[in-house]
Backbone as CSV, one residue per row, in Angstrom:
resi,resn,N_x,N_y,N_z,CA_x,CA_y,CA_z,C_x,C_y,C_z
1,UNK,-16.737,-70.291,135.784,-16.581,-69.312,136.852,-15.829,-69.950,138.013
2,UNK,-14.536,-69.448,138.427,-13.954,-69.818,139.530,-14.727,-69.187,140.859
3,UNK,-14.809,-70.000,141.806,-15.108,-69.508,143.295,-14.789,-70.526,144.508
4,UNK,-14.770,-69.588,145.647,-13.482,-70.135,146.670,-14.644,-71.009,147.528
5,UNK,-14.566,-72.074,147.981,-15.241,-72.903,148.631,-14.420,-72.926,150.193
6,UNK,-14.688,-72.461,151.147,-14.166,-73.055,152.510,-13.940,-73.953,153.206
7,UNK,-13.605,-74.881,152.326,-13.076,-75.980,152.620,-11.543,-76.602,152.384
8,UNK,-11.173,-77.740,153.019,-9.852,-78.017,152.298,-10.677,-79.724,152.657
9,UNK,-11.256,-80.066,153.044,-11.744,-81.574,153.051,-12.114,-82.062,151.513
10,UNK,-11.278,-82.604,151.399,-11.825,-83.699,150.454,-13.028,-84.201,149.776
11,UNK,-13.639,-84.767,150.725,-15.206,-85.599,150.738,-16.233,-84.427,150.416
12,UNK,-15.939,-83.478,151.286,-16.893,-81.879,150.670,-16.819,-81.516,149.641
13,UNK,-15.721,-81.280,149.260,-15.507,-80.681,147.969,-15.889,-81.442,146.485
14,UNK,-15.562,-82.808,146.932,-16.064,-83.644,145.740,-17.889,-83.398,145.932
15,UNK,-18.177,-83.719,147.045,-19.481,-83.924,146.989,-20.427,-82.492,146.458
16,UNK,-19.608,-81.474,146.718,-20.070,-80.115,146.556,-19.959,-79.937,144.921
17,UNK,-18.618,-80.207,144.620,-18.085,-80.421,142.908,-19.385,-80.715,142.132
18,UNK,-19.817,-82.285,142.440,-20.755,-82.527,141.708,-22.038,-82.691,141.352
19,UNK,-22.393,-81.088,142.508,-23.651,-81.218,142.380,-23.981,-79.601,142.173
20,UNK,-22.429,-78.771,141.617,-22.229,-77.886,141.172,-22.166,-77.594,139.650
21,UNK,-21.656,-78.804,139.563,-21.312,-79.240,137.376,-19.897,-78.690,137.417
22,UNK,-20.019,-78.776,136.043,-18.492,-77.727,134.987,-18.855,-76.416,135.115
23,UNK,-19.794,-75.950,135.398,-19.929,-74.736,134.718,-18.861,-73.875,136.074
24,UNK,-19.010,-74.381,137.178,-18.423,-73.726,138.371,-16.752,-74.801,138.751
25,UNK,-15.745,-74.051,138.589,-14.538,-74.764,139.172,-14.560,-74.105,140.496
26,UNK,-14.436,-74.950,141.818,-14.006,-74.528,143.059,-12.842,-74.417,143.461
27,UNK,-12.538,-73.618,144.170,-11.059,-73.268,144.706,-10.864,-73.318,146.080
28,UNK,-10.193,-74.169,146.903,-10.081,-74.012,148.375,-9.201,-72.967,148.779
29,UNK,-9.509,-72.842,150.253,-8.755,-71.775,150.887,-6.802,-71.827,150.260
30,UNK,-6.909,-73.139,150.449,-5.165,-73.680,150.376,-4.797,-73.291,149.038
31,UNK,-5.318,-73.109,147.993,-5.194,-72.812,146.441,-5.018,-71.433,146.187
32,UNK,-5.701,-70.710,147.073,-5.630,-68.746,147.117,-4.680,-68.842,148.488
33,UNK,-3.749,-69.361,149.041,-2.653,-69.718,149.863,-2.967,-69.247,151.220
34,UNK,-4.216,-69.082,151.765,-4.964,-69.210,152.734,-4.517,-70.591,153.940
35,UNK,-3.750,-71.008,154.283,-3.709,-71.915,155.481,-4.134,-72.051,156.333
36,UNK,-4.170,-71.012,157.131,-4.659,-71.285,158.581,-5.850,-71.891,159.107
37,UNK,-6.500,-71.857,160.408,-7.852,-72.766,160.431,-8.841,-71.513,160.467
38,UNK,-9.479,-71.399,159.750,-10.682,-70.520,159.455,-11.843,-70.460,160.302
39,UNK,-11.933,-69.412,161.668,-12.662,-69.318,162.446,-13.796,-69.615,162.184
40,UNK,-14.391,-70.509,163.123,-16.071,-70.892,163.370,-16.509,-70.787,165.021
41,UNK,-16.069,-69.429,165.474,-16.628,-69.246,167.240,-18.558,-69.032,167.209
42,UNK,-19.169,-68.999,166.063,-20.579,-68.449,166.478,-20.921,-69.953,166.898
43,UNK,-22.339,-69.773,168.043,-23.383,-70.263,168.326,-23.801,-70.684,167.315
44,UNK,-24.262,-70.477,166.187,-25.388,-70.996,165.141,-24.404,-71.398,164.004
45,UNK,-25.381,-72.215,163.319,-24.770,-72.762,161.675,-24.798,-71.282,160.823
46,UNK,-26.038,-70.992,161.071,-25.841,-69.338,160.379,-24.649,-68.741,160.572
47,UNK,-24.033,-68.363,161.860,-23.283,-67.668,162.029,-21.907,-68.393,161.730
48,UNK,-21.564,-69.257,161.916,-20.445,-70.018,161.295,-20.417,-69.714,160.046
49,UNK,-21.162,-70.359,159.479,-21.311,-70.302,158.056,-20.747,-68.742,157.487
50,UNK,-21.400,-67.953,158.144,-21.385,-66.480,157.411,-19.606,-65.900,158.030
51,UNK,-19.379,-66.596,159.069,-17.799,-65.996,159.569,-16.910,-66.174,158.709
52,UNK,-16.958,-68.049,158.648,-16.485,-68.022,157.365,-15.963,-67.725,156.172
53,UNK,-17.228,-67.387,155.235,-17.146,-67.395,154.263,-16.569,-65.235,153.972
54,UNK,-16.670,-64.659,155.003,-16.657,-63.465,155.145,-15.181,-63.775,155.429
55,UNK,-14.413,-64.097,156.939,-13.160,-64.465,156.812,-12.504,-64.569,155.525
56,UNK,-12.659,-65.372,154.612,-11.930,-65.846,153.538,-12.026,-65.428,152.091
57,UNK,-13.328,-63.975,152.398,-13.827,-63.273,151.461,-12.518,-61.358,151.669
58,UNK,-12.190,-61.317,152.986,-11.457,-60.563,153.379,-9.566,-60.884,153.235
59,UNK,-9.842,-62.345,153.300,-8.445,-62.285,152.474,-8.099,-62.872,151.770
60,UNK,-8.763,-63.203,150.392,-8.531,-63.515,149.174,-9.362,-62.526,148.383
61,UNK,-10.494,-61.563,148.885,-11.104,-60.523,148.015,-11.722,-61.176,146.852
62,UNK,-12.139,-62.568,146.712,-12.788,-63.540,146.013,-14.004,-63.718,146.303
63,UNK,-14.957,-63.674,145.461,-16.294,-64.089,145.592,-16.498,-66.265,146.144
64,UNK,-16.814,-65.957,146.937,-16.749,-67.594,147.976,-18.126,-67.549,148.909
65,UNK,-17.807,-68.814,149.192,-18.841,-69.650,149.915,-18.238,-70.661,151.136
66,UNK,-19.414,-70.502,152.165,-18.583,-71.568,153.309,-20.309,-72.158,153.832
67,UNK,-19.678,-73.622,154.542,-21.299,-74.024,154.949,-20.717,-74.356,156.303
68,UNK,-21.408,-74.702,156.985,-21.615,-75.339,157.997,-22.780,-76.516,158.444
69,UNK,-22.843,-77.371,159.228,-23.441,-78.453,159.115,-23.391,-79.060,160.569
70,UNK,-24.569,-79.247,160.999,-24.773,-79.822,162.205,-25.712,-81.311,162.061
71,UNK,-25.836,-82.040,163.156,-26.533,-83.124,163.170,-26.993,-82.974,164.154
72,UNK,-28.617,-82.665,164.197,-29.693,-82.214,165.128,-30.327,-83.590,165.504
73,UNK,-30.217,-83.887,166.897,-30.821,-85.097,167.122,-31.926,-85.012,168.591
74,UNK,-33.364,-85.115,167.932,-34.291,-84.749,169.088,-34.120,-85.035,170.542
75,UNK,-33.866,-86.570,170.806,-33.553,-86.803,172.462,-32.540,-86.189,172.894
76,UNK,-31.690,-85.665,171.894,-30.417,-85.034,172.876,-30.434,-82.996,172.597
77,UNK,-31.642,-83.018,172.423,-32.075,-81.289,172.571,-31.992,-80.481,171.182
78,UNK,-31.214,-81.294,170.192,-30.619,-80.490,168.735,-29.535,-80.784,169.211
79,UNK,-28.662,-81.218,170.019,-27.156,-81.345,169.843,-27.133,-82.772,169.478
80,UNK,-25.646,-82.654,168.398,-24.497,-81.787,169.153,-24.502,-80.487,168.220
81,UNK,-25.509,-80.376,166.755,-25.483,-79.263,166.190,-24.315,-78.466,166.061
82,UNK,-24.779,-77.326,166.555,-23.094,-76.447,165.579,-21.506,-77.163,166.215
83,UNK,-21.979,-78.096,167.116,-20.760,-78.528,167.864,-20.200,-79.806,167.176
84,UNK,-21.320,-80.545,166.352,-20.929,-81.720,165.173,-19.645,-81.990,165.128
85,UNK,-18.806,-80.880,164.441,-17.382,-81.532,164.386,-16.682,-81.602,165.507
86,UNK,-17.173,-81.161,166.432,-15.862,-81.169,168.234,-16.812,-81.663,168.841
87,UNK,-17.546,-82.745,168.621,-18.300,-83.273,169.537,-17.563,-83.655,170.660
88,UNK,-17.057,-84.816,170.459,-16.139,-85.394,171.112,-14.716,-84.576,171.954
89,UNK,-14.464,-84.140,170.896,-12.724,-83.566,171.115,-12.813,-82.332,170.406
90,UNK,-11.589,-81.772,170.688,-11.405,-80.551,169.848,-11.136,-80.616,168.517
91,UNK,-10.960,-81.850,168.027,-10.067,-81.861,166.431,-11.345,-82.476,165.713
92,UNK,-11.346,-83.037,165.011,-12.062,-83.236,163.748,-11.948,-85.005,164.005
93,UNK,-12.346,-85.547,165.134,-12.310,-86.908,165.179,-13.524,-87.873,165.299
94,UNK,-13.632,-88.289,163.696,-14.970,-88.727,163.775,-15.212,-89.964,164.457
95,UNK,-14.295,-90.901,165.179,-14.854,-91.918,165.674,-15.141,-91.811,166.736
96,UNK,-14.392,-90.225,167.195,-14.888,-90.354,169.226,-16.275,-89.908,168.891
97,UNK,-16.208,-88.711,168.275,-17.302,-88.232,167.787,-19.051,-89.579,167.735
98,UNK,-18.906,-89.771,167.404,-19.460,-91.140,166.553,-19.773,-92.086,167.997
99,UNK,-18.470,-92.550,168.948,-19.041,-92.791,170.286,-19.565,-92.415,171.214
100,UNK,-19.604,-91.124,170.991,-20.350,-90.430,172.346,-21.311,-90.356,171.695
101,UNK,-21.934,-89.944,170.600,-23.008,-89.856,170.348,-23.833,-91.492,170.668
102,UNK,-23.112,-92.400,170.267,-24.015,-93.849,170.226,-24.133,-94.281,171.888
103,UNK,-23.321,-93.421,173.076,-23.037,-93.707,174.103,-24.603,-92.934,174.952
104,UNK,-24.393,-91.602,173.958,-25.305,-90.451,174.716,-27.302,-91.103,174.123
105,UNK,-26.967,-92.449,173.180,-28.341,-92.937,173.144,-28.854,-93.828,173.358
106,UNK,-27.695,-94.438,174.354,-28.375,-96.024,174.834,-29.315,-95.991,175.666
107,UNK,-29.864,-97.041,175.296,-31.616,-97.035,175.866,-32.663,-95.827,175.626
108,UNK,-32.026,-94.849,174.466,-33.194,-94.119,173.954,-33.945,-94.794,173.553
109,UNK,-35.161,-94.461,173.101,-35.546,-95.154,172.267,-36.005,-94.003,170.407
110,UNK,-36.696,-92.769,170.801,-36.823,-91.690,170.395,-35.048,-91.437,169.447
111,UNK,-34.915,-92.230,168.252,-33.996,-92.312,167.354,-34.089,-90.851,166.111
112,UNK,-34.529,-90.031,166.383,-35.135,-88.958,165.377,-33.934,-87.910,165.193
113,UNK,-33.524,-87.671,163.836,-32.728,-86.411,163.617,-32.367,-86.171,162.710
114,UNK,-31.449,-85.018,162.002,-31.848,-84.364,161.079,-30.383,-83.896,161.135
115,UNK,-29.905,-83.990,159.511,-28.669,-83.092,159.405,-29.355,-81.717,158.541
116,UNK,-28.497,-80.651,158.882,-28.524,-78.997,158.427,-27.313,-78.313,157.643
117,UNK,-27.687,-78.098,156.749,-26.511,-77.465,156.220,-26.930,-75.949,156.345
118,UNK,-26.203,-75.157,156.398,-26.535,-73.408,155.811,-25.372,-73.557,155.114
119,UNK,-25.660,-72.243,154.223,-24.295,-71.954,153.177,-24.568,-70.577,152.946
120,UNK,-23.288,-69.604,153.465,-23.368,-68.720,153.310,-22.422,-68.261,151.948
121,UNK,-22.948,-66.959,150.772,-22.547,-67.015,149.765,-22.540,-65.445,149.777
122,UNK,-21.083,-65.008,149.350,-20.410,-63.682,149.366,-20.382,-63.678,147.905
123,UNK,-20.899,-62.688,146.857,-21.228,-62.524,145.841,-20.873,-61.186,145.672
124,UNK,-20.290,-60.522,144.990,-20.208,-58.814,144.607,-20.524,-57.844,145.842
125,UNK,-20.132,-58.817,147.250,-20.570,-58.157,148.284,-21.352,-58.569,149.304
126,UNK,-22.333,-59.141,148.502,-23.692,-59.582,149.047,-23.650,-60.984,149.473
127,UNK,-24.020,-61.213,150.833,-24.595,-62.431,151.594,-25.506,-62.826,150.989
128,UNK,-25.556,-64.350,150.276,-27.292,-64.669,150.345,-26.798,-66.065,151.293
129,UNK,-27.946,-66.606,151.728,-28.311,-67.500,153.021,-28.909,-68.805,152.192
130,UNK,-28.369,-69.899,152.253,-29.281,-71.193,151.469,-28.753,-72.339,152.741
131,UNK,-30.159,-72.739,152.732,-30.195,-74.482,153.842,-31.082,-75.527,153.244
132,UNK,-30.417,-76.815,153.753,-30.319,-77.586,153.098,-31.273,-78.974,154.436
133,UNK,-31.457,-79.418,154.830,-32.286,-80.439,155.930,-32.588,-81.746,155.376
134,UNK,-32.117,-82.933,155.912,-32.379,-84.052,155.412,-33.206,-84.865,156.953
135,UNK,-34.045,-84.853,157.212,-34.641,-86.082,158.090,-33.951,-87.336,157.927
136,UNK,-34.105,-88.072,159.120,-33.083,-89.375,159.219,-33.932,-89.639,160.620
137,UNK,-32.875,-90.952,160.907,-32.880,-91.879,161.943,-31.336,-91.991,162.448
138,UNK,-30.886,-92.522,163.934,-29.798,-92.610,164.272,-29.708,-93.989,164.461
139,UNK,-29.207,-95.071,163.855,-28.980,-96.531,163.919,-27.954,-96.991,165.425
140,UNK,-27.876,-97.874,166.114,-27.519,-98.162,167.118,-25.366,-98.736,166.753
141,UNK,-25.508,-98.789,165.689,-23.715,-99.262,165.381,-23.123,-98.380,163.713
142,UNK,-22.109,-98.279,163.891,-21.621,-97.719,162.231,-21.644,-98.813,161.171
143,UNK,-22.383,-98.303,160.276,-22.517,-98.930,159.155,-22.026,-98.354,157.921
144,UNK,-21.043,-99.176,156.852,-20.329,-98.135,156.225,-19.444,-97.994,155.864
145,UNK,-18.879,-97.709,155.006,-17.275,-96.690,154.841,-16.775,-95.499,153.941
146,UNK,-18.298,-95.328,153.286,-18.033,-94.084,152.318,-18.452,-92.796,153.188
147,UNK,-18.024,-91.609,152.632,-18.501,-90.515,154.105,-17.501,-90.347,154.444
148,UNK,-18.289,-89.341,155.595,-17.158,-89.058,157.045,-18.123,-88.473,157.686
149,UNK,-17.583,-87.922,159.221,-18.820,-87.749,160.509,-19.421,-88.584,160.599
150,UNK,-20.743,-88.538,160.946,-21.609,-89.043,161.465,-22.621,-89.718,160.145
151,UNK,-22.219,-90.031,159.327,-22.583,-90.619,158.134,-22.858,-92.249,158.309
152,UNK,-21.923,-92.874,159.072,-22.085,-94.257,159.528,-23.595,-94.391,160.326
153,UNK,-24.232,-93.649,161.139,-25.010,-93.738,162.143,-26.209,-93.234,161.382
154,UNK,-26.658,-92.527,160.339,-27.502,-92.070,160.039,-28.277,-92.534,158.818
155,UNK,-29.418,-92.621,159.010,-30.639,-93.299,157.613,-31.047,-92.173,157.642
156,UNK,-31.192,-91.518,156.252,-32.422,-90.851,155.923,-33.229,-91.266,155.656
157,UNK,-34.800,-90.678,156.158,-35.670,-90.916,155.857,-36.534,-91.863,154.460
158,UNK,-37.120,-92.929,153.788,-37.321,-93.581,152.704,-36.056,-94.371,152.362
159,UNK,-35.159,-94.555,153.380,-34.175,-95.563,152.430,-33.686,-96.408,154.047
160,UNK,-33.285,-97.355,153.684,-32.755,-98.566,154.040,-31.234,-98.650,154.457
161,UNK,-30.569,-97.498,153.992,-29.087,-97.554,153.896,-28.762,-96.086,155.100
162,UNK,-27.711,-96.666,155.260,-26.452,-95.393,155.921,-26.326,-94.253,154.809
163,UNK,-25.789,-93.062,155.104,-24.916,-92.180,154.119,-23.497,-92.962,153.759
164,UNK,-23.199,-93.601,154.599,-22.257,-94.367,154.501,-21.968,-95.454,153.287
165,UNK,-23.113,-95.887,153.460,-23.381,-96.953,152.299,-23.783,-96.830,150.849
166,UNK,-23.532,-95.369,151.001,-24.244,-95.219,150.047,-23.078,-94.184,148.887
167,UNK,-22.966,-94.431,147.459,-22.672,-94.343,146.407,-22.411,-92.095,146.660
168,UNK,-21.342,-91.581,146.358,-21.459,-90.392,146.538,-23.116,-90.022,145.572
169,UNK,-23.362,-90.266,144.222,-24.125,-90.162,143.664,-25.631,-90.068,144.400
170,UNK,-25.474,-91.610,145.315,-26.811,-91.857,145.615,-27.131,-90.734,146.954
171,UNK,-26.180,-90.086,148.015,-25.882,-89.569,148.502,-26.540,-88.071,148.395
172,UNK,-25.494,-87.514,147.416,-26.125,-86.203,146.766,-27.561,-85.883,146.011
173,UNK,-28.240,-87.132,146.278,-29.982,-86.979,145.852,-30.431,-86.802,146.963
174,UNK,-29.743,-86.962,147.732,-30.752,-86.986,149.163,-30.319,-85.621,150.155
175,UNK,-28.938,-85.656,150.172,-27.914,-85.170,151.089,-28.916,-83.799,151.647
176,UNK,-27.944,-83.039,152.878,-28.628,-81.851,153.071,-27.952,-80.863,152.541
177,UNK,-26.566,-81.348,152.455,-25.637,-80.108,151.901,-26.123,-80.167,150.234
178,UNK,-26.355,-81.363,149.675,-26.817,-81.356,147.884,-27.824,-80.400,148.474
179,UNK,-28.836,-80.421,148.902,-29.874,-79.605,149.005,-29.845,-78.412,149.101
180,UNK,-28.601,-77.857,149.588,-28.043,-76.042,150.101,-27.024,-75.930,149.012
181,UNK,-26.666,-76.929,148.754,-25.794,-76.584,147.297,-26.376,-76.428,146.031
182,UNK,-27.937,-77.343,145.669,-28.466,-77.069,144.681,-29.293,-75.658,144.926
183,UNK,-29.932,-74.975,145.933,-30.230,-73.954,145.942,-29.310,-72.847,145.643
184,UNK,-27.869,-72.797,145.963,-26.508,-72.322,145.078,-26.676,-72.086,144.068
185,UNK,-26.634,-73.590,143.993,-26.229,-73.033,142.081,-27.743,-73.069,141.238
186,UNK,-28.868,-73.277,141.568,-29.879,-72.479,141.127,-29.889,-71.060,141.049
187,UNK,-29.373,-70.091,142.010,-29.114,-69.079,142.533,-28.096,-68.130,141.481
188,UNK,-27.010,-69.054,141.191,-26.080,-68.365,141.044,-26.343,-68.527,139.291
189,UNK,-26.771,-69.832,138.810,-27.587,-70.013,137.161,-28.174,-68.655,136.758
190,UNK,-29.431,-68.217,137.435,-30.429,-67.278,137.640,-29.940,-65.781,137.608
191,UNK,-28.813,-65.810,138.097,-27.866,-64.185,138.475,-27.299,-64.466,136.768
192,UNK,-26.769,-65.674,136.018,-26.206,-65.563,135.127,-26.800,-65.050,133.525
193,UNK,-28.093,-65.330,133.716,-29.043,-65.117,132.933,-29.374,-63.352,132.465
């Protein structure tokens, strides 16, 4: 079954790929000749998520999916949350990104937070809603080089390592988006039946 994923990143798509199987080939926006940057103005991951995947459901008329993903960090209120990717700047720059955050926690001590995925999924019409939450810690320097965002800075919970450090494989057992993606394709198995 082909379906359109809202993405054109790389690192997503693999990571999304394989925790989708064979049975599902994904298609990015750029493949159904979609270019442009695909609005995300809501307040919430919900609402991103669902603009999205509705955006790109209106002009390719393809059954698709879009997520969104924040990094909720307690001392700093839940932000930078839906703001994750423009933390820093307006573009997609994970190292400013990455400094303000390590800037906005010196001398915290209260290291607690949590990445979120939602994934909104346009099906024969129909919205369904799947999230994904991984508990973590925010480490004081980047550790790392596999990833992107805020992957250097973050331990999940029971392990020792960065997302960074860690094997896409070992990654997607834990991840929050594996977690909103395996509720997917549980979802979408279940409809096939």
């Amino acid at each position: 079954m082909k379906i359109v994923f809202a993405t054109n990143n790389a690192h997503k798509l693999m990571e999304v790929q394989a925790v989708l199987g064979d049975a599902y080939t994904l298609l990015t926006p750029r493949d159904c000749g979609v270019t442009e940057e695909i609005p995300e103005e809501q307040e919430t991951l919900e609402g991103n998520a669902s603009q999205k995947s509705h955006y790109l459901r209106d002009r390719t008329g393809l059954d698709c999916f879009a997520d969104d993903t924040g990094l909720e960090v307690e001392a700093l209120g839940g932000a930078p949350g839906v703001h994750s990717a423009r933390y820093a700047t307006d573009g997609h720059d994970f190292e400013a990104n990455n400094r303000l955050l390590l800037k906005n926690l010196e001398g915290v001590e209260n290291r607690r937070a949590r990445f979120r995925t939602v994934i909104s999924l346009l099906l024969g019409g129909e919205e369904h809603l799947f999230e994904g939450i991984v508990e973590g810690r925010i480490i004081d320097r980047e550790t790392g080089h596999e990833g992107f965002g805020f992957d250097p800075l973050f331990i999940p919970d029971g392990y020792a390592k960065t997302f960074a450090e860690m094997t896409t494989d070992e990654k997607n057992a834990v991840s929050h988006r594996a977690r909103a993606v395996r509720k997917l394709a549980e979802f979408l198995h279940s409809i096939e039946k």
